[in-house]
C-alpha positions, 0 to 999 in steps of 0.5 A: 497552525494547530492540527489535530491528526486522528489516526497514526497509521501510516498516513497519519503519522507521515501526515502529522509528522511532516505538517510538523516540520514545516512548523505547525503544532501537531497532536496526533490522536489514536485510541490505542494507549500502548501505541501511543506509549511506543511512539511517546518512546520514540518507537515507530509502529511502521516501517517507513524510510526516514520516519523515525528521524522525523518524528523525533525531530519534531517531537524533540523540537516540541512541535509534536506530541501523542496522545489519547485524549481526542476532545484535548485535541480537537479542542486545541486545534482549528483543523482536524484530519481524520486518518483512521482505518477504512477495511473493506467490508465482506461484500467489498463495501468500505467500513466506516465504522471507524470514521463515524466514531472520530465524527462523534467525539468531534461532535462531542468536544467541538467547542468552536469554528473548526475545519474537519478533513477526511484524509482517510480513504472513504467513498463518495458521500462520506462527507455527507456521512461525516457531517451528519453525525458530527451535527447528531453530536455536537453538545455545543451548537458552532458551526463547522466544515467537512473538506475532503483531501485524499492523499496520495502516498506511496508506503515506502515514499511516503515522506517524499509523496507527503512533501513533493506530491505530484497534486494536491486536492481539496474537497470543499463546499466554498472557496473560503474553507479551501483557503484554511487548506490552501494556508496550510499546504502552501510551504510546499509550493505544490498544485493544488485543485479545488472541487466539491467534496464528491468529486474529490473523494472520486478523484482517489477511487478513480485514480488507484482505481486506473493504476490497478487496470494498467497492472491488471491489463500488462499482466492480462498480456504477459499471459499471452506472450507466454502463449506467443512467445514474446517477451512481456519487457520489451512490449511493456518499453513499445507501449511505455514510450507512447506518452498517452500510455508511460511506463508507471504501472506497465511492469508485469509480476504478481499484480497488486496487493498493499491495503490500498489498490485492493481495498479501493477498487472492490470498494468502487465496484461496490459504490457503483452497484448501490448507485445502479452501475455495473462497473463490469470492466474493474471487476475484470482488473479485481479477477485477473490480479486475483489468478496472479498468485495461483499462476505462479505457483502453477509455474512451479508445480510444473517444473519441480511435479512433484511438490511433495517434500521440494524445499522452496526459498521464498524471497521477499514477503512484504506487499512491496519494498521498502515496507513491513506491511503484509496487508494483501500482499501477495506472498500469502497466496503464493506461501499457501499456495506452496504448502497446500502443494506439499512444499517446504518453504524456508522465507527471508525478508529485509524487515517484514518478518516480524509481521509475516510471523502473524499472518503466514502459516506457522509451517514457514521457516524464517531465514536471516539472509537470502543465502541461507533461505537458498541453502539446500533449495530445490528453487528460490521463488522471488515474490518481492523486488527489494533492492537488496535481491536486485544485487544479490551474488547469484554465483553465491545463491547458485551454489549453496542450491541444491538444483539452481531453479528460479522463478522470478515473479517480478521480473528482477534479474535478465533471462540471458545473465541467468542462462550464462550463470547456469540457473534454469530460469523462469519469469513473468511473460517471457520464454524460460531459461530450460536446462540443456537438453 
């Protein structure tokens, strides 16, 4: 089947390069020439486990290419996917400004029957949108269909999300234009659920929409057990084992950043309200995760008062691991936070430090191992739970520290190991580790 893709983000890429190894012919279209000569280069935009070998796979096989040229591609394919960027607007409304321009140059080259698919993110009635100027547009008069199909990917899975998802959902106005859909999907012998457009644009609001209510909620109640002196991990394991609860998404930290729970949930709050509805509960899930950052940094103000001069190892930069994405992630706030108190932050990343550089304060210094981030530190702030942090040499941090203080914002490393190798410790809804008195 020939596919165009529209966008090379991360879900256009992960998209446009798994639709090609299962054997179709993929174009993936984007309006940026120097990014489409890196990745003509074989040089990927993003960070994403097993990408780069995939994309030149396929590339090698001839089964994907790039380009600029979107009538090219529109007019070779019979399915186009439109993958570009949705931002948030200042009032927490989805952009779609972006979207209306792939609709129009569809329009513009659409020269047969052709099945266009919004995979980007975008609330409810967008399909409406999508048609609408795609008909404004057309220069030759064919009829087409608008389907939408969420995805559902994880930065830092996305390859297994896009081949092994837990369901596949497809928006349509009939059965017969699922099945284009449906074909095309069925290599991955997955379940899919077809509905009308409305609803499957809904489906993707309400379900990033109720994962950040759980990490709003479990860290709502980490503050409490800091109060009570209970410990946040063995509530989140008595809550978890209920199978109307789980455990996904029961972790307390720093809450959510990324480009998608953020985005997605201000986004709804605001389709509700142009529709009549005060959606007042997911506007406290968007102000609990709002304090989170601002509570930690409070944490260590407490501890090393005054801030004025301490020199701070930030551990972890990226929104989440296993990703170079910086978009809303909640080292910012927490590095800002630090420097507008008078610290002195020395950082380390396994793979965001490039595009940390671009949106952290220039005051930051970068560091190549988490060793030498500590060096002389009067504390390590975890921020990002990376793998590599899981296993770090504590005994090897504890002694290139100038005082042996730890704050772990995600709740990495157990209080009890931390209170034999001597750190004074302090994490997320659970009592500190204090120095002897």
């Amino acid at each position: 089947m020939n596919i165009c893709v529209v966008g090379t983000g991360y879900v256009g890429l992960v998209t446009g390069a798994v639709f090609a190894d299962l054997g179709n012919e993929v174009v993936c279209v984007d309006n940026q020439a120097d990014k489409v000569a890196e990745l003509r280069a074989g040089r990927m935009p993003i960070y994403e486990p097993g990408l780069e070998e995939m994309v030149a796979r396929n590339v090698a096989d001839g089964r994907l290419s790039f380009s600029t040229d979107l009538a090219d591609g529109v007019r070779r394919s019979v399915i186009v996917f439109i993958t570009v960027g949705t931002p948030p607007k200042s009032d927490g409304q989805t952009d779609l400004t972006a979207v209306g321009e792939v609709a129009r140059g569809i329009g513009e080259a659409m020269e047969r029957y052709t099945v266009v698919v919004n995979k980007s993110t975008v609330p409810v009635g967008t399909g409406d949108f999508v048609r609408d100027v795609i008909e404004r547009h057309q220069k030759t008069r064919v009829p087409f269909d608008v389907v939408s199909n969420p995805e559902f990917l994880r930065e830092g899975s996305a390859i297994e999300d896009t081949l092994r998802p837990d369901r596949i959902v497809i928006g349509a106005p009939t059965q017969q234009v699922a099945m284009s859909l449906l074909e095309l999907y069925a290599p991955l012998e997955r379940p899919m659920i077809i509905v009308d457009v409305p609803s499957a644009e809904m489906i993707k609001y309400a379900s990033n929409a109720f994962l950040s209510a759980k990490i709003s909620f479990i860290n709502a109640i980490a503050n409490i057990c800091e109060l009570a002196g209970a410990d946040v991990t063995q509530v989140m394991k008595g809550m978890g084992l209920d199978p109307r609860i789980g455990p996904a998404f029961l972790s307390a930290g720093l809450g959510f950043g990324g480009s998608c729970f953020p985005k997605d949930t201000d986004s709804l709050v605001a389709t509700a309200a142009t529709l009549g509805y005060d959606f007042a509960m997911l506007r406290a899930v968007v102000d609990v995760n709002r304090e989170r950052a601002g509570h930690f940094v409070e944490t260590m103000e407490k501890a090393l008062n005054p801030m004025d001069g301490r020199v701070i190892a930030v551990l972890g930069l990226a929104f989440k691991p296993n990703t170079d994405d910086m978009r809303d992630a909640k080292s910012i706030e927490v590095v800002s936070g630090l420097l507008a108190a008078g610290a002195v932050v020395r950082a380390y990343d396994p793979v965001a430090t490039a595009n940390a550089r671009r949106v952290l304060p220039g005051a930051v210094e970068y560091c190549d191992s988490p060793y030498d981030a500590a060096t002389g530190a009067d504390a390590v702030a975890l921020v990002t739970e990376w793998n590599e942090f899981k296993f770090l040499n504590l005994e090897r941090l504890r002694a290139v520290m100038r005082r042996p203080l730890v704050f772990d914002g995600r709740n990495l490393w157990e209080p009890e190991r931390m209170r034999r190798l001597g750190f004074e410790y302090h994490s997320v809804g659970r009592k500190p580790v204090l120095p002897p008195s």
